[in-house]
Each structure stands twice: as C-alpha cells, then as structure tokens.
C-alpha positions as CSV (number, residue, x, y, z in Angstrom):
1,X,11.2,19.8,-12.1
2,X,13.7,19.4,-14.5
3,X,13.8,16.7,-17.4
4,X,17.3,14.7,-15.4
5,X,15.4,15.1,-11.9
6,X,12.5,13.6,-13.1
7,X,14.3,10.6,-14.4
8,X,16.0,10.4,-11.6
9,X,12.9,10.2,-9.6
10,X,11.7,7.7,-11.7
11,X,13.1,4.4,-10.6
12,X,12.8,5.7,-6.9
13,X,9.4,6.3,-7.6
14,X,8.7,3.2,-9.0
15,X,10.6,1.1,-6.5
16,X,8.7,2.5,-3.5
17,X,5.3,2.0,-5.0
18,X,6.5,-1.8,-5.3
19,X,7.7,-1.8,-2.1
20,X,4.1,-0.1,-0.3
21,X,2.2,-2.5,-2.0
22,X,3.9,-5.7,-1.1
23,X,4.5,-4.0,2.3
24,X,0.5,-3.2,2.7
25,X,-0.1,-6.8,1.0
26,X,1.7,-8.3,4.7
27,X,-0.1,-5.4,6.7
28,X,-3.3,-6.0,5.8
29,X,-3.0,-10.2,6.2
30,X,-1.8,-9.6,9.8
31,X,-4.8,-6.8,10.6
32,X,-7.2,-9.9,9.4
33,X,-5.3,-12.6,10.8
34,X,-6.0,-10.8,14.2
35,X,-9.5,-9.5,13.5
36,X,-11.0,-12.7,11.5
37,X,-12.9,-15.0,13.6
38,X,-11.5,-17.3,12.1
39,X,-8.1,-18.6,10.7
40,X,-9.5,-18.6,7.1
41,X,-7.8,-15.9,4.7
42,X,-9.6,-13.2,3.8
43,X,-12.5,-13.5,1.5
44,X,-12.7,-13.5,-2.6
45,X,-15.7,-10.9,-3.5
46,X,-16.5,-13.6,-5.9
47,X,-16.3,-16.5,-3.4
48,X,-20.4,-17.1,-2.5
49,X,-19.7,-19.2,0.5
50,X,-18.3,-16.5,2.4
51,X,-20.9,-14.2,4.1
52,X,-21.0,-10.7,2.4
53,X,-20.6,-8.7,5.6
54,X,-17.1,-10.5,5.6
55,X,-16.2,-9.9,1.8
56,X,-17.5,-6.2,2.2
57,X,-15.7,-5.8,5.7
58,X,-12.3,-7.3,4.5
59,X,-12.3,-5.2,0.9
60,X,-13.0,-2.0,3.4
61,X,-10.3,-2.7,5.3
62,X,-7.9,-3.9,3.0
63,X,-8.8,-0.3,0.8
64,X,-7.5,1.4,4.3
65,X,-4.6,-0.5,4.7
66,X,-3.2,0.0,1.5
67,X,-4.1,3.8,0.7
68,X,-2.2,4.5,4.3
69,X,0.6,3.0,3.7
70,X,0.9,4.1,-0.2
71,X,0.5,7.5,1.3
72,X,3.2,6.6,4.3
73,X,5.8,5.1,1.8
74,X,5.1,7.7,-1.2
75,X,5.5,10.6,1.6
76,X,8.7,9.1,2.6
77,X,10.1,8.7,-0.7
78,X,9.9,12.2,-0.8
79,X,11.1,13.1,1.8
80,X,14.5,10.7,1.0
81,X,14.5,12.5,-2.7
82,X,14.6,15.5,-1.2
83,X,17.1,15.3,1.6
84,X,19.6,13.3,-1.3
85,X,18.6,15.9,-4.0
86,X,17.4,19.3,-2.0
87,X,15.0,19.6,-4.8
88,X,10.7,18.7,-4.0
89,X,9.8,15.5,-6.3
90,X,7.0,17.7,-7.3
C-alpha cells in the first residue's frame, strides 16, 4: 500500500474502531440487560459484592461481544475502502 493510501486509510480506520467500540459498548449492555437476572449493570471484577460466576460470566461475554463486532465493523471498513478506492486496505 502506498504512503497517500495509507493516510487515507488512516482516519477511516480510526473512526470505525471508535465507532465498534461504542457500538459493542450498547451491544453488550442490551445482551446483559436481557440475560442478567437481574436489572443491576453488569459487574466490576473489582466489586466483591457481586458473585464471581457473574463478574467472570459478564467479562466472557462482554470479550465476545466486542471482538465480533470489532471484526464485523473492521471487515466492513474494508470492504467500503475498497469499493471507494479499488485498492485492499492491506
């Protein structure tokens, strides 16, 4: 990839990680908000008060949610660099 492509990938690049990860920020709230037996947010590592199946199930899950839909957004940024650019992001 050339030194202008890459810097025009940049910003896109950057703007669609951003974008995943407040995106997968909402996704995983609304998995646990429908999993959770309870209305209670999802639980701190940290916080002792909280049972550690919960903390360990909820970090699991959260680790799922957000590496699928990095890999969903990243894989789409690609593919919208390369139908503007005809060129692979690589």
């Amino acid at each position: 990839m050339s030194a202008v492509i890459k810097a025009m990938f940049m910003p896109l690049q950057i703007a669609t990680s951003v974008a995943g990860g407040l995106l997968a920020g909402k996704v995983f709230t609304e998995v646990w908000q429908r999993i959770s037996p309870s209305d209670q947010e999802p639980p701190d590592p940290k916080d002792l008060d909280r049972s550690g199946r919960e903390a360990i199930t909820a970090a699991a899950l959260q680790g799922l949610v957000f590496g699928l839909v990095r890999a969903l957004v990243d894989r789409a940024g690609a593919h919208g660099y390369r139908a503007v650019t005809h060129q692979s992001p690589e």
